[in-house]
C-alpha positions as CSV (number, residue, x, y, z in Angstrom):
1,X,-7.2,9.8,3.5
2,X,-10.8,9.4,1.8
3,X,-11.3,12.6,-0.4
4,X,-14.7,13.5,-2.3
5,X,-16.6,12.6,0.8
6,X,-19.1,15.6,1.4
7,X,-20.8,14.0,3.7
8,X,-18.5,14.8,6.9
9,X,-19.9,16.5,10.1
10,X,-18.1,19.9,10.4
11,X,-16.0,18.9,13.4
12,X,-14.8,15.9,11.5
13,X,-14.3,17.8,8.1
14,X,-11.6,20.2,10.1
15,X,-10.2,17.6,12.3
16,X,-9.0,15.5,8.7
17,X,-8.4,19.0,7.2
18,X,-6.1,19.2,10.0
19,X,-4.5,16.0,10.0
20,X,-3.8,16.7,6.1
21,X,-2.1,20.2,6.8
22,X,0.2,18.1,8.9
23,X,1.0,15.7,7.0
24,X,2.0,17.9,4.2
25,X,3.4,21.0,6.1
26,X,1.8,23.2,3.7
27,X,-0.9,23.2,1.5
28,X,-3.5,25.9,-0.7
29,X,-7.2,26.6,-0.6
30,X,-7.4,24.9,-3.9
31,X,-5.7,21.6,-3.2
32,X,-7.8,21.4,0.2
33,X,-11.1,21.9,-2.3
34,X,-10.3,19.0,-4.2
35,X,-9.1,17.5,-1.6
36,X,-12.3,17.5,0.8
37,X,-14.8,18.5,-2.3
38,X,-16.2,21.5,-0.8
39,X,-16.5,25.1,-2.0
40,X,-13.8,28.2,-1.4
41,X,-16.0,29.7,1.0
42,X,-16.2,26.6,3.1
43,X,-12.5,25.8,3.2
44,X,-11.6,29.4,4.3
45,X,-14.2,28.8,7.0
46,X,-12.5,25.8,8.4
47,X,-9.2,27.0,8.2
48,X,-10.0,29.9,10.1
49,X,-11.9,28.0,13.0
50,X,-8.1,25.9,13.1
51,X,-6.7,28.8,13.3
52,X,-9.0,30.7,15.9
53,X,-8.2,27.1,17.8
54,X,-4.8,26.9,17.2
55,X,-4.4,23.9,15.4
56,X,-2.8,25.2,11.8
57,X,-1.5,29.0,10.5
58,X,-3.1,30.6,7.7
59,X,-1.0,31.9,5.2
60,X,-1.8,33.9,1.9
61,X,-3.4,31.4,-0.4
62,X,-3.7,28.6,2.0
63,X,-2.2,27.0,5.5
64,X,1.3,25.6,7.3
65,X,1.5,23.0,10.1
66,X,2.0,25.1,13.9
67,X,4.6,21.5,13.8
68,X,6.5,23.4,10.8
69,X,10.0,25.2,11.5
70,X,10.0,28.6,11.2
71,X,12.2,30.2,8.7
72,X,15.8,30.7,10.5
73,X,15.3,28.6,13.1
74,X,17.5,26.0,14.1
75,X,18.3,23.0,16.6
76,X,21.4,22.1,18.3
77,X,23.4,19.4,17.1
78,X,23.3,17.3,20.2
79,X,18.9,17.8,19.7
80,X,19.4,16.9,15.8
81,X,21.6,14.0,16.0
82,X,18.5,12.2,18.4
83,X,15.9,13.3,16.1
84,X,14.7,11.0,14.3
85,X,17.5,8.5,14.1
86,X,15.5,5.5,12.7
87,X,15.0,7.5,9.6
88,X,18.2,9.0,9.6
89,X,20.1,5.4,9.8
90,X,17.5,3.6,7.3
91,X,18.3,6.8,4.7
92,X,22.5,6.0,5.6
93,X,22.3,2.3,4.7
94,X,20.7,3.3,1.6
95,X,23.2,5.9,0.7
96,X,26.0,3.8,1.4
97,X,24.9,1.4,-1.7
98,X,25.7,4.2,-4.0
99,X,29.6,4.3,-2.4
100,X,31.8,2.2,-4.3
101,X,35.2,1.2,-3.2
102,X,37.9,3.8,-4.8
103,X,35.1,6.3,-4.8
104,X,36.0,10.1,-3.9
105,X,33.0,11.6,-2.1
106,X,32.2,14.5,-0.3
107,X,30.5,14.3,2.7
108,X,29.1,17.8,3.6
109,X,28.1,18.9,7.2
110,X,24.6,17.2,8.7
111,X,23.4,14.8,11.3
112,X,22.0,12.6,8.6
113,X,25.2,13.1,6.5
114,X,27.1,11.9,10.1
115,X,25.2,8.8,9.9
116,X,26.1,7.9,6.5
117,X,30.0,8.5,7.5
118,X,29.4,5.6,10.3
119,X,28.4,2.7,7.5
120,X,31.4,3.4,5.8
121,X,33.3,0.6,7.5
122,X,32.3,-1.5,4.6
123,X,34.4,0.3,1.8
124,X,37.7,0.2,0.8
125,X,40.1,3.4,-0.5
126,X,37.7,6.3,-0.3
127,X,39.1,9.4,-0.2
128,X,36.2,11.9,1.9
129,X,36.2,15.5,1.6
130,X,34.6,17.0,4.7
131,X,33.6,20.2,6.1
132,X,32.4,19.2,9.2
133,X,35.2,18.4,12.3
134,X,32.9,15.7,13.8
135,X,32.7,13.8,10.8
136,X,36.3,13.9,9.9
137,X,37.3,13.0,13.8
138,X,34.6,9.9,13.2
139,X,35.6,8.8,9.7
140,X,40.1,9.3,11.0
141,X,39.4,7.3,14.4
142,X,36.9,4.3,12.6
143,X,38.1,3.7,9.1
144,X,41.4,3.8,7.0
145,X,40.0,6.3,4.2
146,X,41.9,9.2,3.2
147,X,40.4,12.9,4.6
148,X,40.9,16.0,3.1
149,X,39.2,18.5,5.5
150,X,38.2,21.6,3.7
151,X,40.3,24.8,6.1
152,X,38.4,27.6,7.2
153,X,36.8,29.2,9.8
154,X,35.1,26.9,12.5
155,X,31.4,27.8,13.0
156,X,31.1,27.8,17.2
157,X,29.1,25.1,18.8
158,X,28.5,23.4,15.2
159,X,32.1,21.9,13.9
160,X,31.9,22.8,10.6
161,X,34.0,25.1,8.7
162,X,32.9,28.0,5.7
163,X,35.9,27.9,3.2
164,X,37.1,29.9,0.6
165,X,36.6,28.9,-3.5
166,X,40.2,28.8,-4.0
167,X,39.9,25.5,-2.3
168,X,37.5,24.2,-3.8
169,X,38.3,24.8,-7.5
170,X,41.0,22.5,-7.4
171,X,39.5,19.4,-6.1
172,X,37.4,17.0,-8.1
173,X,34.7,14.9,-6.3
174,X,33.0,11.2,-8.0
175,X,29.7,11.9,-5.3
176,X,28.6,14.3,-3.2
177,X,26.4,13.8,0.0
178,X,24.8,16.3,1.6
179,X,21.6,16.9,3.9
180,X,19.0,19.9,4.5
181,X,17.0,21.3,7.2
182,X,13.8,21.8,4.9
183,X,12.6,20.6,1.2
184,X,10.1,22.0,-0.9
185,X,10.0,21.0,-4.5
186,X,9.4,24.6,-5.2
187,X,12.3,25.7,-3.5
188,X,14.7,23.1,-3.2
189,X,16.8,22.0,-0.5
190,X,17.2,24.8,2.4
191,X,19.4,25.3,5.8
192,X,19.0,28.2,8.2
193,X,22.9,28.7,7.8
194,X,23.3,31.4,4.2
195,X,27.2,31.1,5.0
196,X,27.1,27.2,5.0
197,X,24.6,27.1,1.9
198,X,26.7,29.0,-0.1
199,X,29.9,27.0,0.2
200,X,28.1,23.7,0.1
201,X,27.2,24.9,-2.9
202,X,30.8,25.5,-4.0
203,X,31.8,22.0,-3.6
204,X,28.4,20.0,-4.5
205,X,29.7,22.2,-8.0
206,X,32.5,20.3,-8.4
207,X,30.9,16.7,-8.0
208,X,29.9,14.6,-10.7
209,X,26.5,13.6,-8.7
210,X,24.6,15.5,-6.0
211,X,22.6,13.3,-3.7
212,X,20.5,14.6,-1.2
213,X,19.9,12.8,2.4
214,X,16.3,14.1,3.5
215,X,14.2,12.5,5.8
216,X,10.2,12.2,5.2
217,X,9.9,15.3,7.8
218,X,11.4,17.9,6.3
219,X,9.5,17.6,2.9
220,X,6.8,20.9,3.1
221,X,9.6,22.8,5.3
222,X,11.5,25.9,4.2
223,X,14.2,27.8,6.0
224,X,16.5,30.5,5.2
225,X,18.8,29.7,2.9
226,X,18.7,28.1,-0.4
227,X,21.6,25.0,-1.1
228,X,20.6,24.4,-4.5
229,X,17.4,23.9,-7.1
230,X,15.9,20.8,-7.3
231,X,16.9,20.0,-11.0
232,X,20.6,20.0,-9.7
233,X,19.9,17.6,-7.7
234,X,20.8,14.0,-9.2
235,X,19.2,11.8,-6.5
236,X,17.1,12.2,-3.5
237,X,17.0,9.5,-0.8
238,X,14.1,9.4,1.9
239,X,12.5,7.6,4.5
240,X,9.6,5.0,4.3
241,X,7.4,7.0,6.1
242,X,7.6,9.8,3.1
243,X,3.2,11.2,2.0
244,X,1.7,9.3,-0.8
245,X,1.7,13.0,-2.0
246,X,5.5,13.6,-1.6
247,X,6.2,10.2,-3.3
248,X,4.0,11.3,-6.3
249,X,5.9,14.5,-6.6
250,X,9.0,12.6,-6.4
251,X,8.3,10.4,-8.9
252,X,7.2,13.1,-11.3
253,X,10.5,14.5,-11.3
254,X,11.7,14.1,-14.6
255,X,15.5,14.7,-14.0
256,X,15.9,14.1,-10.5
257,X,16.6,10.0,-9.6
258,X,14.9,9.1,-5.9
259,X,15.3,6.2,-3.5
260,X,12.9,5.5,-0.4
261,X,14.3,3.5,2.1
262,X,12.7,1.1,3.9
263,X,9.5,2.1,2.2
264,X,5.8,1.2,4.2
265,X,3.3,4.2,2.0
266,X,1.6,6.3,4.0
């Protein structure tokens, strides 16, 4: 998108201040200033004609998406598992190069994460910790790997378990893979499930690498519960259809290694 350009009409002004909100999910008076070269006052007019026509939500400071999940909601499994499955299956393959034979990996609950466990046909000797039933059943009826499935309580409708830290503390993992319902790089990774963030958490602390499997659409998106900051995080892997502007703040990252699939800028 073209940006010092004052010379749009006012209906086309909003409608690529519009197409910007969505791309990003969320954005602030001041970047949509730079962005568009126009003063406060004009800005806070266009957002509020959006608004009045439903198109974005205002929010203290600046504007969200209407497309962007609302905090604590969630999807079905059956719903997430066909969402986006290109991108999903692009980020696997490219996971699945950071598996080496012998490895001991986690694979944490997720649709994305599920996709990963269904390239692992190419490996040799992995032992998999899981928390998720689906996963393990895959992983047990496809492969020959060793599964430890973490006990616990079975979440209905969902297959994975929450487990106890006396578990967890006694098991050493090489990589841990795990996936998230939204990412800022304010916030972190998120999931509208606190019980299931907090014992991710538990066994992403005993791995030696943390990578995250996050698709280009839930960069901008926050939900309820945090997994862990984005410094913890040792490697991010996305889709090819991730923002110029999420690439840039990817690549500014100064601890955090990042990977984009299939890449095609947008």
């Amino acid at each position: 998108m073209a940006s010092g350009n004052t010379n749009y009409f006012v209906s086309e002004r909003q409608g690529l201040i519009c197409e910007y909100i969505n791309e990003l999910k969320r954005v602030s008076v001041n970047d949509l200033i730079d962005q568009f070269n126009v003063s406060p006052s004009t800005i806070r007019n266009d957002l509020a004609t959006l608004e009045k026509h439903g198109k974005i939500r205002r929010t203290h400071g600046g504007a969200v998406s209407i497309n962007l999940s609302r905090v604590g909601a969630e999807s079905s499994v059956s719903d997430r598992m066909s969402y986006n499955a290109d991108k999903k299956a692009s980020i696997a393959a490219s996971a699945n190069m950071e598996i080496e034979d012998g490895d001991t990996i986690a694979l944490l609950a997720g649709t994305t994460v599920m996709s990963l466990a269904e390239t692992l046909t190419n490996k040799k000797k992995l032992t998999i910790v899981v928390n998720d039933l689906s996963i393990a059943k895959w992983v047990d009826d496809n492969t020959e790997h060793n599964v430890f499935v973490l006990g616990g309580y079975v979440r209905k409708h969902y297959y994975y378990m929450d487990f106890s830290d006396a578990i967890t503390n006694r098991i050493n993992v090489d990589k841990a893979f795990f996936s998230c319902s939204g990412f800022s790089f304010e916030t972190g990774p998120t999931i509208s499930d606190f019980a299931l963030a907090a014992s991710q958490r538990q066994i992403l602390n005993r791995a030696e690498r943390k990578i995250l499997l996050c698709d280009s659409t839930k960069f901008g998106e926050i939900t309820f519960a945090n997994i862990l900051s984005v410094d913890e995080i040792d490697m991010i892997i996305t889709d090819g259809e991730i923002s110029i502007q999420n690439l840039n703040s990817l690549k500014a990252m100064e601890r955090t290694q990042f990977k984009v699939a299939n890449q095609k800028m947008t």
